[in-house]
N, C-alpha and C positions, 0 to 999 in steps of 0.2 A: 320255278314257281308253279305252283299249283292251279286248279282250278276253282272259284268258289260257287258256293250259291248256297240260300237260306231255304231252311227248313224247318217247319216248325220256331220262327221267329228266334233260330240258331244259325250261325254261323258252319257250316263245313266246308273244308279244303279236302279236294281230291288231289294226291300227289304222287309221285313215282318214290317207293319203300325204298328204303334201304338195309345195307346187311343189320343195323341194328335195329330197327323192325322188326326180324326175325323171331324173337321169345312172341313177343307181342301176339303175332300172327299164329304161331303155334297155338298159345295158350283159345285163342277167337277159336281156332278149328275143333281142337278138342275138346273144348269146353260147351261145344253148339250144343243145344237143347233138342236141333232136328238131329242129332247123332244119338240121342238116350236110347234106353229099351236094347232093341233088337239091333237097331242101326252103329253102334259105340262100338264094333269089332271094325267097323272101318276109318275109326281117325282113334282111335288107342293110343297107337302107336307113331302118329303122324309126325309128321317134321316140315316145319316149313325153313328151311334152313340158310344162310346168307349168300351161300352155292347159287340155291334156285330161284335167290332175288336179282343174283348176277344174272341167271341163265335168260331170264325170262322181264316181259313187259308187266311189273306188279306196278300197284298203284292201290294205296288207301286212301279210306275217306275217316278224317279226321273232325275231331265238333271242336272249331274255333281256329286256331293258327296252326300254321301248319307244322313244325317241328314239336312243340309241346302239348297240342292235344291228344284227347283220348280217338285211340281207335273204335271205329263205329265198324266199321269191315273194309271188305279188299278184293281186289280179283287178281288174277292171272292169265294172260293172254300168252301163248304159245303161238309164233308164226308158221312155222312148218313143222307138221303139219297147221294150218289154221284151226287153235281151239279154246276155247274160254276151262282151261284148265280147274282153275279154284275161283268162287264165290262166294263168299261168308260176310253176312252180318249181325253183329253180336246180338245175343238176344232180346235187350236191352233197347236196341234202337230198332227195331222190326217195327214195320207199320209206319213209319217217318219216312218211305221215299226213298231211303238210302239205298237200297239192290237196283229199284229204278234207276238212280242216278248214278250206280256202276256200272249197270248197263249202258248208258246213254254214252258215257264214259269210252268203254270197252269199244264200242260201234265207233267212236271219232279214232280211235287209236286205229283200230282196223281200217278203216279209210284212209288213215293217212298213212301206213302202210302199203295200200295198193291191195286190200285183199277185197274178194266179193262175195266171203262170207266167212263164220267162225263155228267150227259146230261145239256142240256141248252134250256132255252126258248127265244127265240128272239125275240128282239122290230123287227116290219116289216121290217123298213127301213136297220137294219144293218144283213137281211137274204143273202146279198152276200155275205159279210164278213166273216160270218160261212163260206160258201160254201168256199171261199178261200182261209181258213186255214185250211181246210180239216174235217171240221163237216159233219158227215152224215144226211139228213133229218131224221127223225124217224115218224111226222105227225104234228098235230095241235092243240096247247092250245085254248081251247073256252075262250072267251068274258069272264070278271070278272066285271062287272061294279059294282058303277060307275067308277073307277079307272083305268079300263083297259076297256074299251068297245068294242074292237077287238080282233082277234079272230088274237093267235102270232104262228109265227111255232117254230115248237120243234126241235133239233138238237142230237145228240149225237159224241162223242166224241172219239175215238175207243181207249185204250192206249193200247199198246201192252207191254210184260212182256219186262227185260231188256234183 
């Protein structure tokens, strides 16, 4: 069972993906509006595949019940190292709360792991985002080309015990 809460006088369920999530989550990533332009050489090609729904702590938020809604977006938590891998909310629901309440999300999962923080590399454009869910700067991811050829800031994530 999921988690819920309303938004915007809507119903969402955060829940843990599964392998058939996968198209779904692909289609969120590459289709993000913060990827156009310049930025579309690093989710092209992307994959989010049912491997790395086994591998890892994904969880999407969904508008209404939880197995037949539409996806709103998703994150990805990596334990070791501690990282908030993927973040994506579809363009659609931006501005409704939803990256806040994966974050919020992301931070109980990490706590109840035992971790005392999650770092994160940020695409440029969503570095205020961090900042106003309360990511600390920590510095600078250099250039990875050809796929990244900019140079991303780093955040970290402070979780304090319960």
């Amino acid at each position: 069972m999921g988690s819920r809460t309303s938004r915007g006088g809507r119903t969402v369920t955060v829940r843990r993906a599964v392998a058939r999530d996968a198209k779904r989550l692909t289609r969120l990533v590459r289709g993000s509006g913060a990827y156009a332009g310049m930025y579309a050489a690093a989710v092209a090609g992307y994959r989010v595949g049912p491997d790395y729904i086994e591998a890892h702590r994904v969880f999407v938020a969904v508008d209404g019940d939880e197995q037949g809604g539409r996806v709103l977006g998703f994150y990805s938590l990596v334990l070791d190292p501690p990282e908030l891998d993927l973040l994506f909310v579809a363009d659609e629901a931006q501005g409704r709360g939803i990256g806040r309440l994966l974050v919020e999300h992301m931070k109980s999962q990490a706590r109840a792991a035992g971790l005392d923080h999650v770092a994160v590399v940020s695409h440029p454009p969503a570095e205020d985002f961090y900042h106003r869910v309360g990511a600390v700067r920590t510095g600078t991811a250099p250039a990875n080309p050809p796929a990244v050829p900019w140079d991303r800031p780093a955040f970290e994530f402070r979780i304090p015990s319960p």
